[in-house]
C-alpha distance (Angstrom), angle and dihedral (degrees) to the residues before:
residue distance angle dihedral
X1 . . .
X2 3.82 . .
X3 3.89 97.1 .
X4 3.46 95.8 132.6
X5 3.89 102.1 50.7
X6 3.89 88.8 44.1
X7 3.64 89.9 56.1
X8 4.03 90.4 47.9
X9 3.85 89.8 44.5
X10 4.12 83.7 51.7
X11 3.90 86.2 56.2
X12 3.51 98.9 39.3
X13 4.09 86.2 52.4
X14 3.98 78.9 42.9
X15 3.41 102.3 55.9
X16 3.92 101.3 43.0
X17 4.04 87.6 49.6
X18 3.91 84.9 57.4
X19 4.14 94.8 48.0
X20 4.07 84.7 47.8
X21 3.23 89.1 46.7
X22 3.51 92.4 57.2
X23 3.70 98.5 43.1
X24 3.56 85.0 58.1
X25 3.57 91.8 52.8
X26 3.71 83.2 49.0
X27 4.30 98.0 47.1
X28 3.93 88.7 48.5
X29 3.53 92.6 49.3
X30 3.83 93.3 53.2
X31 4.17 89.5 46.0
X32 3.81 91.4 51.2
X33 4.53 83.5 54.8
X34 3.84 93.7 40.8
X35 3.83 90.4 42.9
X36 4.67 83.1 52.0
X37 3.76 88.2 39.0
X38 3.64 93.7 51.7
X39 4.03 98.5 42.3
X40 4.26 88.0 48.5
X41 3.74 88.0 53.5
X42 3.77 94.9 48.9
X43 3.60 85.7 47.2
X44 3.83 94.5 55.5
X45 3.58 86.9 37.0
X46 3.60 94.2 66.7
X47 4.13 92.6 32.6
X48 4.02 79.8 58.6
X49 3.81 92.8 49.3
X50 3.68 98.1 44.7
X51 3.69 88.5 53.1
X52 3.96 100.4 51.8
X53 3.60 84.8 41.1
X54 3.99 77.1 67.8
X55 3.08 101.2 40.9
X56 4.24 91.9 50.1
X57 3.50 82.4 59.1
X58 3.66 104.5 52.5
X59 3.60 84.9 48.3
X60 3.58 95.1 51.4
X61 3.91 86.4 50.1
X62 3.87 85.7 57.2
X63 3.33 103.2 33.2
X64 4.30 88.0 59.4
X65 3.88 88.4 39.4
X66 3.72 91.1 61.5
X67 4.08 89.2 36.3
X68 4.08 87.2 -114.7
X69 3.81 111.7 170.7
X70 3.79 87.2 -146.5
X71 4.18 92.5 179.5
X72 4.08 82.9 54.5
X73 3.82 82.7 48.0
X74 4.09 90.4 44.9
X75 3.78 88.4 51.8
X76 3.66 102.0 50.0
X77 3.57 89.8 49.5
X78 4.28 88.6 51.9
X79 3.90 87.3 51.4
X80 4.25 88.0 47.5
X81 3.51 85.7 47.9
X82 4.19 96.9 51.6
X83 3.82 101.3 26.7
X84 4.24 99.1 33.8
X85 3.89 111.9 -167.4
X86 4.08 119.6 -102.6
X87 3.68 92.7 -115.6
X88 3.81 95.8 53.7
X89 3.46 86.3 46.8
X90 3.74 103.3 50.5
X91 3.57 89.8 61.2
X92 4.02 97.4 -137.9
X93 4.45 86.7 90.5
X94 3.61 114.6 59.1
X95 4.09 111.4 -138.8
X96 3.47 102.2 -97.7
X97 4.13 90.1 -175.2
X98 3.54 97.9 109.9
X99 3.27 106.5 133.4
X100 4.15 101.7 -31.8
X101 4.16 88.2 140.0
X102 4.04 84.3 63.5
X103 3.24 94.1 38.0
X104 3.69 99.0 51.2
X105 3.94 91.9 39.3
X106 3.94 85.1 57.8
X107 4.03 93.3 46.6
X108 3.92 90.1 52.2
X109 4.35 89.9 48.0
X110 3.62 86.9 56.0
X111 3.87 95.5 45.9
């Protein structure tokens, strides 16, 4: 009776199990990288974080050494950054505003 196309649906059923199979194989490989991936990031992530947690500190140290109010500093730069002068924005005067606040906070220690 229908031997034949049983058997063929049999390999047909066969033959897709095997390609999921493999695209399984496939899928868990690429987990097992994203799941490495994602655990070397975090680690150099918090490496990262550990060292600018340093480096805020040395700062600090200097910043208070050379009586720098670094949050006045950190809000002049946030009012540069929304309300950017008409000469840095004309492009003909490059922004000379790198670091003018420290600058100027040094000057007036030495006066």
């Amino acid at each position: 009776m229908g031997l034949g196309s049983t058997a063929k649906k049999i390999q047909t059923v066969a033959d897709r199990a095997e390609q999921l199979y493999k695209q399984l194989v496939d899928v868990r490989k690429r987990v097992m990288e994203l799941e490495e991936t994602t655990t070397d990031t975090s680690d150099r992530v918090r490496d990262i974080e550990t060292e600018l947690e340093k480096q805020r500190a040395v700062l600090d140290a200097l910043a208070e050494e050379r009586d720098i109010d670094v949050d006045q500093v950190l809000a002049d730069a946030a009012i540069e950054d929304v309300e950017p002068s008409d000469a840095a924005t004309d492009g003909d005067t490059p922004n000379t505003n790198d670091g003018t606040a420290a600058a100027s906070a040094e000057t007036d220690e030495s006066a």
